[in-house]
N, C-alpha and C positions, 0 to 999 in steps of 0.2 A: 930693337927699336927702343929709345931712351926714354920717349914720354908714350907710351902707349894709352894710359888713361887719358891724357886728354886729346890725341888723336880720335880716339873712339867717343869719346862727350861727343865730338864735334860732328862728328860723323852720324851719330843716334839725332843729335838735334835736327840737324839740316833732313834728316828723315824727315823728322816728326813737322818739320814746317813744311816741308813739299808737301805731306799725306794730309796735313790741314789744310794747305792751301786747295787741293784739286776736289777734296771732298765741299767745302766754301764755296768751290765754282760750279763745281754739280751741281750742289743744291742750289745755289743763288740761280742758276740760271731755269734750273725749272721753277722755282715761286714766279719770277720774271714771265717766263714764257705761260703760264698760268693765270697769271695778271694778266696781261696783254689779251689771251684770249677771253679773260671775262669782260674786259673792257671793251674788247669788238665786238662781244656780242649784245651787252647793250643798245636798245637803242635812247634815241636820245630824247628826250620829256621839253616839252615849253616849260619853260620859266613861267612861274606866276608873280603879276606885279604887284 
C-alpha cells in the first residue's frame, strides 16, 4: 500500500469523530431527559401582577 500514512489518519479520525459523536448523544440525551423530567414535575405557581 503506497500511502499507508494517510490511509490510517483517516481512518483514526473518522474514529475519533463516531466515539465523539455517540458519547455527545448519550450524554445530551440524558441532561434532556433530566430536564424534561424536572420540568414535569413542577408544578405550576400563578403569576403575580
Amino acid at each position: 500500500m503506497e500511502h499507508w500514512f494517510w490511509t490510517t489518519l483517516i481512518f483514526l479520525t473518522l474514529a475519533w469523530y463516531l466515539i465523539v459523536t455517540v458519547i455527545v448523544g448519550i450524554k445530551g440525551g440524558q441532561d434532556i431527559r433530566d430536564m424534561l423530567t424536572k420540568l414535569g414535575g413542577e408544578k405550576e405557581t400563578p403569576k403575580k401582577d
